[in-house]
MIKEKE-304559 format. One record per atom (N, C-alpha, C, O, CB): residue in one letter; x, y, z. Coordinates in steps of 0.2 Angstrom, whole numbers, plus 2048, in hexadecimal, padded with zeros to 3 digits. Atoms other than C-alpha are relative to their C-alpha. Glycine has a CB too. Example, Ala and Ser with C-alpha at 12.3 -4.5 7.8 and 13.67 -1.06 7.14 Angstrom:
// MIKEKE-304559
a8047FA800 a83E7EA827 a804806800 a809805803 a7FB800806 s7FC7FA7FF s8447FB824 s7FC805803 s7FF80B804 s8028027F9 
***
This chain:
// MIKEKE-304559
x8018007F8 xE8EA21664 x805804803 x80B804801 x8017F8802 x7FD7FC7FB xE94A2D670 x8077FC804 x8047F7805 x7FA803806 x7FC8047FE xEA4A25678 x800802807 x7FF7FE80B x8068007FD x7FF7FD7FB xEA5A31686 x7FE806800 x80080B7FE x805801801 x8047FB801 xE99A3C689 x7FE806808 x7F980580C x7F97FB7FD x8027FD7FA xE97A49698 x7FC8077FF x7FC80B7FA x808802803 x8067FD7FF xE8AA5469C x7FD802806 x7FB7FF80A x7FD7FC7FD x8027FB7FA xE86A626A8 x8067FF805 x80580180B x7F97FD803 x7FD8027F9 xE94A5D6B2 x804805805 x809809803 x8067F97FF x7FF7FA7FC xE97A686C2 x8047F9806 x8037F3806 x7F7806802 x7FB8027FA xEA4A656D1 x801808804 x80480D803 x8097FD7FC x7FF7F97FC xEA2A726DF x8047FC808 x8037F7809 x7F7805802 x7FC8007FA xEAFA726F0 x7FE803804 x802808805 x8058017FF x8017FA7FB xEA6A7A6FE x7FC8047FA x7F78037F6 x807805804 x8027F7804 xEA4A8C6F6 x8038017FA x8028057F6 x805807805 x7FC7FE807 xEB0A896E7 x7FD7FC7FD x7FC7F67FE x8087FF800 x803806808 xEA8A826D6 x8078007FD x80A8067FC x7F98047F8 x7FC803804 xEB6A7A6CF x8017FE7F7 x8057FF7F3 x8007FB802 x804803806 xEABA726C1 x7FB8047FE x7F8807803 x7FE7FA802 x8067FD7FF xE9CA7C6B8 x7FC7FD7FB x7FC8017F6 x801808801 x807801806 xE8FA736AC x8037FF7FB x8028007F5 x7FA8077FE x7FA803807 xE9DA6B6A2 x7FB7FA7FA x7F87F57FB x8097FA804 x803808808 xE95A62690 x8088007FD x80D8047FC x7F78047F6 x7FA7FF804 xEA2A5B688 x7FE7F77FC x7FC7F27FF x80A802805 x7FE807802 xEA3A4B67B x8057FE7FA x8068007F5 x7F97FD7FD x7FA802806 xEB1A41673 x7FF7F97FF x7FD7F4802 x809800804 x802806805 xEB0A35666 x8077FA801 x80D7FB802 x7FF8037F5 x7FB806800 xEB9A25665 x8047FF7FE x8048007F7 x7FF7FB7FE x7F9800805 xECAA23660 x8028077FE x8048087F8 x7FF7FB7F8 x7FF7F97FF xECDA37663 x8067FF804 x8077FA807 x7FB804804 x7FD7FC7FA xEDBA3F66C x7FE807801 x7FD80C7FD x8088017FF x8057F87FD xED2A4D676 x802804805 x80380380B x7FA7FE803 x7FB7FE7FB xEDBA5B67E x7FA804805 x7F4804804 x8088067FC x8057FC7FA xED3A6468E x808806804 x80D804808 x7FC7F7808 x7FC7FC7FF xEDEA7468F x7FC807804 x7F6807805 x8028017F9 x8047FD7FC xEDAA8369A x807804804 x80C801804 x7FB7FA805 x7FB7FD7FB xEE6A8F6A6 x8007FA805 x7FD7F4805 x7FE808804 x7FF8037F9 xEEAA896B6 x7F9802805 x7F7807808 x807803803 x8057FF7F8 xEDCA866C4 x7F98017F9 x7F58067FB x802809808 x8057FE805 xECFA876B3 x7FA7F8800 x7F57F77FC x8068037F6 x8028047FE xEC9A756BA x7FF7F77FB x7FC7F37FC x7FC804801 x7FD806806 xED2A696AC x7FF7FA806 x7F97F8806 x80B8007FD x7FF8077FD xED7A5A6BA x7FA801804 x7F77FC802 x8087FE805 x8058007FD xEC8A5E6C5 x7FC7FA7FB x7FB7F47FD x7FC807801 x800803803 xEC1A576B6 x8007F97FB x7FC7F77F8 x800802800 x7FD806800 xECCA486B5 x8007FD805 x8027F7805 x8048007FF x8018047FA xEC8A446C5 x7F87FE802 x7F77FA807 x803804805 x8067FF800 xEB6A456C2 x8017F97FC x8027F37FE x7FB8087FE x801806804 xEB6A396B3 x8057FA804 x8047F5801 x8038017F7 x7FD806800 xEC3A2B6BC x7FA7FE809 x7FA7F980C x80B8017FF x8048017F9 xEB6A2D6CD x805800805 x8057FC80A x7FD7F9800 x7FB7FD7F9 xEC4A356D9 x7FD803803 x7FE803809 x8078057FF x8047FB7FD xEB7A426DE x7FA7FD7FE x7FA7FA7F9 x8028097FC x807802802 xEA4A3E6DD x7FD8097FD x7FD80E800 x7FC7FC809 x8017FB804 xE9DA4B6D1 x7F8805803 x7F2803804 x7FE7FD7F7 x8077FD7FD xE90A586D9 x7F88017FB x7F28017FE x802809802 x8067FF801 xE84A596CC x8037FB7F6 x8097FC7F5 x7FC809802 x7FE7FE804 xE85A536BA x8037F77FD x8047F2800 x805807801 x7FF809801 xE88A426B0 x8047FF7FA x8048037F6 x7F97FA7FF x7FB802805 xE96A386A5 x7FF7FB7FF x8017F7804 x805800801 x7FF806803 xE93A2A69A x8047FE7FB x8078027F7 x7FC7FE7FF x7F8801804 xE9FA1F692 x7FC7F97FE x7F97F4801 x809801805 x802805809 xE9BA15681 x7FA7FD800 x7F87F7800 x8067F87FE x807801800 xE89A17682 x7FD7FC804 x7F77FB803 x7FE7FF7FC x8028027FA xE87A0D693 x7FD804805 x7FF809807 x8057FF804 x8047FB7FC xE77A1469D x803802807 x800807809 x7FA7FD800 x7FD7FE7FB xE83A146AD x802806802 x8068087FE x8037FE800 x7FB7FB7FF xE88A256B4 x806801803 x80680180A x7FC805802 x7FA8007FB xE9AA266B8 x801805806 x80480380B x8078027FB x7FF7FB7FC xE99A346C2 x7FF7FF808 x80280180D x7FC8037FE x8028037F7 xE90A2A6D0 x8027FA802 x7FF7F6806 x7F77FF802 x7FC8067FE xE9DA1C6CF x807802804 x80A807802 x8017FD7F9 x7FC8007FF xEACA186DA x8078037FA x8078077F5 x7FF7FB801 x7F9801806 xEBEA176D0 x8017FA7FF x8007F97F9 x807802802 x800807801 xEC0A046D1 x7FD8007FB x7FF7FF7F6 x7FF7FA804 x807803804 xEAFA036C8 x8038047F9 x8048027F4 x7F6802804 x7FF7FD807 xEB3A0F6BB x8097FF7FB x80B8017F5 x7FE80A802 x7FB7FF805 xEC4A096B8 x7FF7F87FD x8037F57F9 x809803803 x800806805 xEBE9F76B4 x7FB8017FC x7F97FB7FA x7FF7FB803 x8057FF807 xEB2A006A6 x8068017FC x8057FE7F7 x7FA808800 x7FA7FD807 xEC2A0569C x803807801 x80480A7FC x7FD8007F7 x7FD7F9802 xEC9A156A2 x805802808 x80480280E x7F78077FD x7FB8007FA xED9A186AB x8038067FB x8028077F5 x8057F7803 x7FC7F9800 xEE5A296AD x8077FE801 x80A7F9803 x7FD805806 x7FA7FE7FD xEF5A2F6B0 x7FF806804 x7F9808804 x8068017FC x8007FB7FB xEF8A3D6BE x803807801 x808806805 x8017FD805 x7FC7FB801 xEFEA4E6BD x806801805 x80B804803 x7FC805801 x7FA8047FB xF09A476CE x8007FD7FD x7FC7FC7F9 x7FF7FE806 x7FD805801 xF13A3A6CB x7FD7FA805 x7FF7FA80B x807803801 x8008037FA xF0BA2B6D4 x8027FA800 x7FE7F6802 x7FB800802 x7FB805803 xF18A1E6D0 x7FF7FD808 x7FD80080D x8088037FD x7FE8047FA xF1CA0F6E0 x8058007FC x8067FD7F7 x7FD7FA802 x7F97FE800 xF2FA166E0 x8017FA803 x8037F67FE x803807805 x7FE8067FE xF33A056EB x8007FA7FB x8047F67FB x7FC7FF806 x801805804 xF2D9FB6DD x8037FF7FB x8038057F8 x7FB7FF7FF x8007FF808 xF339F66CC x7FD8027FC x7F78047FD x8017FC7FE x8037FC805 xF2F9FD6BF x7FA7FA7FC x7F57FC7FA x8078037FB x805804804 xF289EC6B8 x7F8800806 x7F2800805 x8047F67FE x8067FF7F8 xF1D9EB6CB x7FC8027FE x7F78007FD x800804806 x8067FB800 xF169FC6C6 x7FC7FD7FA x7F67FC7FB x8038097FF x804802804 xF109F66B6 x7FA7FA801 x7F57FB7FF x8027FE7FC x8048057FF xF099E56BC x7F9804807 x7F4800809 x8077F8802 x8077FC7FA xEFD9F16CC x7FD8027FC x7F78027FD x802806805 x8047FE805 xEF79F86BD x7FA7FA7FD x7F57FB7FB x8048027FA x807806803 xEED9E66B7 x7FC7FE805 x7F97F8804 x8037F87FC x8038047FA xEE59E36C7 x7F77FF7FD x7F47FA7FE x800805809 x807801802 xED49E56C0 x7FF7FB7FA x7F97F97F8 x7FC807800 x801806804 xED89D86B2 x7FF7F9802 x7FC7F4800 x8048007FC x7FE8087FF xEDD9CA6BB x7FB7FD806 x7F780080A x8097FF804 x8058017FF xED39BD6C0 x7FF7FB806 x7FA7F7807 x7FD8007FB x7FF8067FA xEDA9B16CE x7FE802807 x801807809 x8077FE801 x7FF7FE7F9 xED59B36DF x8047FF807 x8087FB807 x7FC800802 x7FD8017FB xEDB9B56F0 x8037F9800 x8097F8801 x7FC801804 x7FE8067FE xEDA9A16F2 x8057FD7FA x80A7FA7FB x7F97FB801 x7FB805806 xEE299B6E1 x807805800 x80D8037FD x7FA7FF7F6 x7F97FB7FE xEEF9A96E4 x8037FD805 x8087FA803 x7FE809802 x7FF8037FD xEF29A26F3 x8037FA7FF x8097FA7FD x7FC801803 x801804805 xEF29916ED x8067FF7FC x80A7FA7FC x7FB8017FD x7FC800805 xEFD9956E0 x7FE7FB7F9 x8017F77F5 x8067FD804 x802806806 xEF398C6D4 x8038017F9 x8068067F8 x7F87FF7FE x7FB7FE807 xEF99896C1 x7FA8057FD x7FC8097F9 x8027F77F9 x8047FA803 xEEB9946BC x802806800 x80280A7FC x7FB800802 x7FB7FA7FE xEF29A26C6 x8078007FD x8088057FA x802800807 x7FA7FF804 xF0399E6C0 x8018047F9 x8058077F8 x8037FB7FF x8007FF807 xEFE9A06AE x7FE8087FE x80080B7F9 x7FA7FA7FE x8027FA801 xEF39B06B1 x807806804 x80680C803 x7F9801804 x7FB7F97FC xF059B96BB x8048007FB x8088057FB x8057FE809 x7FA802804 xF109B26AD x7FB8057F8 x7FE80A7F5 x8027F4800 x8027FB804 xF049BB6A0 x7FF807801 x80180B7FD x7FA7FE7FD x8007F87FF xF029CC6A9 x809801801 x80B806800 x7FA802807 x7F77FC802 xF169CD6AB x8018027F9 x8028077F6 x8087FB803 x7FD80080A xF189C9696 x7FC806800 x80080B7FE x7FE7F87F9 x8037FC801 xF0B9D5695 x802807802 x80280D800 x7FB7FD802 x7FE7F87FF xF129E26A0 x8068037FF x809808801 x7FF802808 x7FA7FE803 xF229E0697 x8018047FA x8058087F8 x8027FC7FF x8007FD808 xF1C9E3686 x7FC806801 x7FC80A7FC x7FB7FA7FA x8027F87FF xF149F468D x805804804 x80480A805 x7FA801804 x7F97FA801 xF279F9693 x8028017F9 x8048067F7 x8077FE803 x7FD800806 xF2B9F3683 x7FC8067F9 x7FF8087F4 x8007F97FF x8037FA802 xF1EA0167D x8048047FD x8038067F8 x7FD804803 x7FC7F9800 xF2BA0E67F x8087FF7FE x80D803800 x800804808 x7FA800804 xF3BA06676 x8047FD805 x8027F7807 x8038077FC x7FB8007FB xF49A04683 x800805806 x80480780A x8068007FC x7FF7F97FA xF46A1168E x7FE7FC806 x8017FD80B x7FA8087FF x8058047F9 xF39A0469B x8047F8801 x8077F5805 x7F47FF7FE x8008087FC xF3D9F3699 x8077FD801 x8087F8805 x7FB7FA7FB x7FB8017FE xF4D9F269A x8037FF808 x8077FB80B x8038047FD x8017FE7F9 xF4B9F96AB x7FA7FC804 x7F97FD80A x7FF807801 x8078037FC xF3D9EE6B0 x8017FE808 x7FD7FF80C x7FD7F97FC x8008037F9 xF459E66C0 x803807803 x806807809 x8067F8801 x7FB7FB7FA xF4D9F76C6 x7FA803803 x7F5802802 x8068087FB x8057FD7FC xF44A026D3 x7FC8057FC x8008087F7 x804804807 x8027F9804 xF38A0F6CB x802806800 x80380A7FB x7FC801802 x7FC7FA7FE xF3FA1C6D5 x8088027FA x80A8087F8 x802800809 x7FB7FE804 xF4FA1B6CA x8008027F8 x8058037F5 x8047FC801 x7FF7FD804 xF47A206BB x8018067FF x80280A804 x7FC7FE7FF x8007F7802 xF49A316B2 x7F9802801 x7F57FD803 x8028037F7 x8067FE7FF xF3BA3C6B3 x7FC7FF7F9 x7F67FF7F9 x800807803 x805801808 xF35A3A6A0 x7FF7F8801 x7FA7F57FF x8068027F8 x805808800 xF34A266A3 x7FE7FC806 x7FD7F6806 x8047FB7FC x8078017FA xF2BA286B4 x7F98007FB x7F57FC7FB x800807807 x8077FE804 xF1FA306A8 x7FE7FC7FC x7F87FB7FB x8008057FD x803803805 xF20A2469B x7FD7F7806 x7FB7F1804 x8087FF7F9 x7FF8097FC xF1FA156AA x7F8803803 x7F47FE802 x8087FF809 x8068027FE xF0EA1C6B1 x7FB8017F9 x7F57FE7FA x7FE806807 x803802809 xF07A1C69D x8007F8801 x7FB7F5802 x8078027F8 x800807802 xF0CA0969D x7FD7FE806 x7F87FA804 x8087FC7FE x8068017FA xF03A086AF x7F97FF7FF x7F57FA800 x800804805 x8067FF801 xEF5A0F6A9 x7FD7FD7F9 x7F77FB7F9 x7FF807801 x802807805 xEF3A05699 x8017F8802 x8007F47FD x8058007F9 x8008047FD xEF59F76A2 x7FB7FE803 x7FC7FA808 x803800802 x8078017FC xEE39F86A8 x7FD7FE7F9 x7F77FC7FA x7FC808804 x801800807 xEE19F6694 x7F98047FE x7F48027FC x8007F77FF x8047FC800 xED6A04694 x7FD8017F7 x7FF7FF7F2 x804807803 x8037FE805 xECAA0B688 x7FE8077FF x7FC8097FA x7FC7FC7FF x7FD7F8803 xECDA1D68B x805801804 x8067FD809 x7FB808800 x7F97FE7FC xEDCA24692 x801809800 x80080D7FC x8087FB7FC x7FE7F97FF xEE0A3469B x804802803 x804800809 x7FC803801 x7FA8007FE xEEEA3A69C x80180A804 x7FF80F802 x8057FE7F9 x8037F67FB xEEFA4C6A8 x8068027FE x80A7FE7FF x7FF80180B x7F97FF801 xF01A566A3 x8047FA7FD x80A7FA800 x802802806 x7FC808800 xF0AA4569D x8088057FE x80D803800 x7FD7F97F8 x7FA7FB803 xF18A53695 x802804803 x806808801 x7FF8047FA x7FD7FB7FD xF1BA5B6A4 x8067FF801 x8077FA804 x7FD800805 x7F88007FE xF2FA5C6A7 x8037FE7FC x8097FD7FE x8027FC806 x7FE7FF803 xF32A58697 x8058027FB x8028077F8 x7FE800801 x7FE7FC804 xF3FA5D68B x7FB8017F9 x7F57FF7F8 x8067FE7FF x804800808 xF39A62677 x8017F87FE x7FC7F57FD x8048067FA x801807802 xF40A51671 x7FC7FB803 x7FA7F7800 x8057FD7FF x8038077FB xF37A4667E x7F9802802 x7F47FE803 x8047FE809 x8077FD801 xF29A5367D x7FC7FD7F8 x7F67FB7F8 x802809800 x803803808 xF27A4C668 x8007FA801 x7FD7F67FD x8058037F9 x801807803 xF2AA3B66B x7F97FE807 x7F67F9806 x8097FA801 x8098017FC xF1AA3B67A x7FC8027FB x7F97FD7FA x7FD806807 x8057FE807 xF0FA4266A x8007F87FB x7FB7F77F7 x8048077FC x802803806 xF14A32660 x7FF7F7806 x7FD7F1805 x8088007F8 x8048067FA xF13A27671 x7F6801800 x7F27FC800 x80480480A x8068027FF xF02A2D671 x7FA7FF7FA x7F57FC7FB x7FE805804 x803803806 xEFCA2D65E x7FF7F5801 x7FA7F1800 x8078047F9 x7FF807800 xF01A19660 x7FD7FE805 x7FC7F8804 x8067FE7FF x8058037FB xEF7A18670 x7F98007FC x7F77FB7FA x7FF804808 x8067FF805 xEE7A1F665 x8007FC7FB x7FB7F97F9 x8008067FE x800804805 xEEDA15657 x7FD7F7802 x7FB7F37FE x8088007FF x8018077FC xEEBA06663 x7F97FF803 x7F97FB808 x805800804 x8058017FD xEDAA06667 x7FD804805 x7F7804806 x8017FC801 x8027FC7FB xEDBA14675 x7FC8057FE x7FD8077F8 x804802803 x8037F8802 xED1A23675 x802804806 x80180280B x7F88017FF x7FB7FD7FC xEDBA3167F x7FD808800 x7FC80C7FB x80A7FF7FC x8017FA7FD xED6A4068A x807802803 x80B800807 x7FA7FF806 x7FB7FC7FD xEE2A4B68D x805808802 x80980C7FE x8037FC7FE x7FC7FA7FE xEE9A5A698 x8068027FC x8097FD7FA x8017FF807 x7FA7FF804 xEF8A63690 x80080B800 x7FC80F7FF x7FF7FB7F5 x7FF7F8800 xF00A74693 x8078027FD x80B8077FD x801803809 x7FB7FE805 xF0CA72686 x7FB8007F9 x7F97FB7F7 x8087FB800 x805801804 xF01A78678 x8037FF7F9 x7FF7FD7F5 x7FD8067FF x7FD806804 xF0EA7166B x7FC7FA7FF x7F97F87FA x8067FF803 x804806800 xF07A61670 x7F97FF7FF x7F67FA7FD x8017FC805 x809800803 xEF5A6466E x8008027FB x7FC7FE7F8 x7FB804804 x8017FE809 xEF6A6D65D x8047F97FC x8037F67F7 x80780A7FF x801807807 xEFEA5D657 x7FF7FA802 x8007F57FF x8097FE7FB x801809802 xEF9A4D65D x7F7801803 x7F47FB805 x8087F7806 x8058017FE xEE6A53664 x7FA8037FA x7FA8087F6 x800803808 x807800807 xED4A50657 x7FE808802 x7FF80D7FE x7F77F9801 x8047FB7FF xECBA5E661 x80480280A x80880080E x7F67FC7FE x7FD7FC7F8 xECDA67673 x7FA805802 x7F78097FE x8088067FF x8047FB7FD xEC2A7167F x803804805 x807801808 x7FA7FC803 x7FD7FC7FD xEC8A7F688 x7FB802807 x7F6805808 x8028067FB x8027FD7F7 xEC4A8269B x803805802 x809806802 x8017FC806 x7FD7FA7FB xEC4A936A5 x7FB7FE806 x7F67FC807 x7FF8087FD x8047FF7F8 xEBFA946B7 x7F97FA7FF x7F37FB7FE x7FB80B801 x805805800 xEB6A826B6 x7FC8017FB x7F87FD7FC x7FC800806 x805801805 xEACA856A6 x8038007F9 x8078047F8 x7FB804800 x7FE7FF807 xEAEA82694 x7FD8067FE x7F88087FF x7FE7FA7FB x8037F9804 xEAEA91689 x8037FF7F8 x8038047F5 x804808805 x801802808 xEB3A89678 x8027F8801 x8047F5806 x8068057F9 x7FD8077FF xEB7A77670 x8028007F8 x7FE8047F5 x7FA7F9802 x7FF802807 xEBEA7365E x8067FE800 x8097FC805 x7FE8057FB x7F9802801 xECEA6F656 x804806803 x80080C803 x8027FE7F7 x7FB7FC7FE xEDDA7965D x8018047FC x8028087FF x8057FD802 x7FE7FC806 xEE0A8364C x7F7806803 x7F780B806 x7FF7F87F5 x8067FC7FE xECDA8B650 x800803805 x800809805 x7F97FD800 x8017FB7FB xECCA8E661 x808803803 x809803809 x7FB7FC806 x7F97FC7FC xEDEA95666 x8018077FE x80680A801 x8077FC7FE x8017FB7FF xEDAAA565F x7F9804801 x7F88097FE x8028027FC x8057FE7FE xECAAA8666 x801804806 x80380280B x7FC7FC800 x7FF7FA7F9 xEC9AB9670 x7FE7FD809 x8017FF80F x7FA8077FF x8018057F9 xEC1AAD680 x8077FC802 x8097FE807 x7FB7F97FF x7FA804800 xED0AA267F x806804800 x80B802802 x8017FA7FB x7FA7FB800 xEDDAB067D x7FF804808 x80380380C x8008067F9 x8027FD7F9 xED6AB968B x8027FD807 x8047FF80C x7F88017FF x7FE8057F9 xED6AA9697 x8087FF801 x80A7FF807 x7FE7F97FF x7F78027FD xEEAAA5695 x800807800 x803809806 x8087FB7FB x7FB7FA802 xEEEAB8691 x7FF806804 x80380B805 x7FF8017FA x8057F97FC xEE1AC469C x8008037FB x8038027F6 x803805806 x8047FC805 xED7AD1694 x8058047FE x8038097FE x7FA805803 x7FC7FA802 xEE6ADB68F x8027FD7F8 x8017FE7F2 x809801806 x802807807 xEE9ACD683 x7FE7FF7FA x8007FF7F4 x7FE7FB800 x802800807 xEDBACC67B x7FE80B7FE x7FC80E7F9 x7F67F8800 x8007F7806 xEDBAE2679 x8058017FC x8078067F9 x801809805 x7FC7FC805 xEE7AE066E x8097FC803 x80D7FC7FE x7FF80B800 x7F88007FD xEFAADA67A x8017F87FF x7FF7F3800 x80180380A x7FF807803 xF02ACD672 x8067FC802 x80A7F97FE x8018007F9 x7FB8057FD xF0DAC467E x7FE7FA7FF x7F87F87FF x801801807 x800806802 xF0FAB3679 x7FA7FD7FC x7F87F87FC x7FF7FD806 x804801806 xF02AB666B x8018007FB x8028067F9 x7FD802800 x7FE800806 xF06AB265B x7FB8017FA x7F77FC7FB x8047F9800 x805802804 xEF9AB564A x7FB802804 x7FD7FD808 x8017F97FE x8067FF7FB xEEBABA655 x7FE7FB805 x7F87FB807 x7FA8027FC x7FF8077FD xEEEAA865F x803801805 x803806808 x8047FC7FD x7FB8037FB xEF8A9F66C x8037FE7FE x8027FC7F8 x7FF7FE804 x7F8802804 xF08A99669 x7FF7F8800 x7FC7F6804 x809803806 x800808800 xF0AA86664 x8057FF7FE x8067F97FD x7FA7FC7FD x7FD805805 xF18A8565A x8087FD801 x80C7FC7FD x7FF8037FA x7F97FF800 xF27A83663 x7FD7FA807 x7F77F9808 x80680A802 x8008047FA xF2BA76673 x801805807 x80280280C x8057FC7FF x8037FB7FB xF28A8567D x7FB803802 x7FB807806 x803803801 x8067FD7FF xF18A8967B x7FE7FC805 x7FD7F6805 x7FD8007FB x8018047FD xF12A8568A x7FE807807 x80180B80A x8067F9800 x8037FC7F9 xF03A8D697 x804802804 x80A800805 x7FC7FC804 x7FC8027FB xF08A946A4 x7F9804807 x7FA80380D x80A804800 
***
């Protein structure tokens, strides 16, 4: 069964195609990277599948449900199983850090207005399981989150903001997860331990889309990958295959690139193998 299956999918802005006739399908229990220059129409993409943008033409199904996501809200498609992180940071700085996680379960919980109200023991029972719950997903990340759970968001670092809107967005208890840049700002060490943060999300039942312009991290923790230029795919396979294909050299590098000029080309490739490899 197809897990996630997209097909023909176009996104035009006015006069600008963003998006052009994208097929693409990822199997279950994948990490799937979606790589590309800048403005080559990666997050358009991610915004298409989570229903931020309504898709101009073109359809997306997910785990062989005849529904097309495309012509759904976001609520609706994130209580199918599929929740993101944001190339922006979209944390509630005012809030704790445990807050942000527990805004993340809204579409699990199942009390309403009146028994919320109320205060009923039913309600108690469901507020008292989603805090343990949104503890044991700081507790994801060792000591870095939950220690901090009552502190404001805003006084995290920038690496475990990042790791805070991860535990947000697993906290919808998703069944794919897409993460847009997550390694942005980064060092190399905190760049390798996101790679075994995200093997152990996949390990766990997720299946994980995800943007990355540090090609380090895609050469080691993604199955397969498709490369976008100017809104269209122009290859897909394991990162070892397509990273020296003259299309893909050409796109990060311009035509000078693939005649032969080997800035930031290594082996007839792109560079992956340092914590600085990384688009630009």
């Amino acid at each position: 069964m197809e897990f996630l299956s997209v097909v023909a999918l176009s996104k035009n802005f006015g006069g600008l195609r963003a998006l052009h006739e994208l097929n693409l399908v990822v199997r279950e229990g994948d990490v799937f990277g979606i790589i590309g220059p800048n403005g080559s129409g990666k997050t358009t993409f991610f915004n298409l599948v989570t229903g931020m943008f309504p898709a101009t033409s073109g359809d997306i199904r997910f785990r062989g449900e005849p529904t097309n996501l495309a012509r759904l809200p976001s609520h609706e498609i994130a209580a199918r199983g599929i929740s993101r992180t944001f190339q922006n940071q979209r944390l509630f700085d005012r809030m704790t850090v445990l807050e942000n996680v527990l805004v993340g379960m809204h579409t699990r919980l199942r009390s309403g207005l009146l028994s919320a109200a109320l205060r009923l023991p039913r309600t108690r029972r469901e507020e008292q399981a989603a805090k343990q719950r949104a503890l044991d997903l700081l507790g994801f990340f060792g000591d870095r989150l939950r220690p901090r759970a009552e502190h404001p968001a805003a006084s995290l670092s920038y690496a475990n903001r990042r790791r805070l809107e991860i535990a947000r967005a697993l906290a919808l208890q998703p069944k794919l997860l897409l993460l847009d840049e997550p390694a942005a700002g980064m060092n190399p060490t905190e760049s390798r331990q996101l790679m075994e943060d995200v093997r152990r999300i996949r390990d766990g039942g997720v299946t994980v889309l995800l943007i990355e312009h540090d090609l380090s991290i895609v050469a080691g923790i993604c199955d397969r990958v498709a490369v976008l230029d100017h809104g269209e795919k122009i290859t897909e396979g394991a990162f070892e295959q397509v990273r020296g294909e003259p299309r893909v050299i050409e796109a990060y590098l311009g035509r000078s690139a693939r005649r032969g000029g080997k800035a930031r080309e290594r082996g007839g490739g792109l560079e992956a193998g340092g914590g600085d490899a990384r688009t630009r």
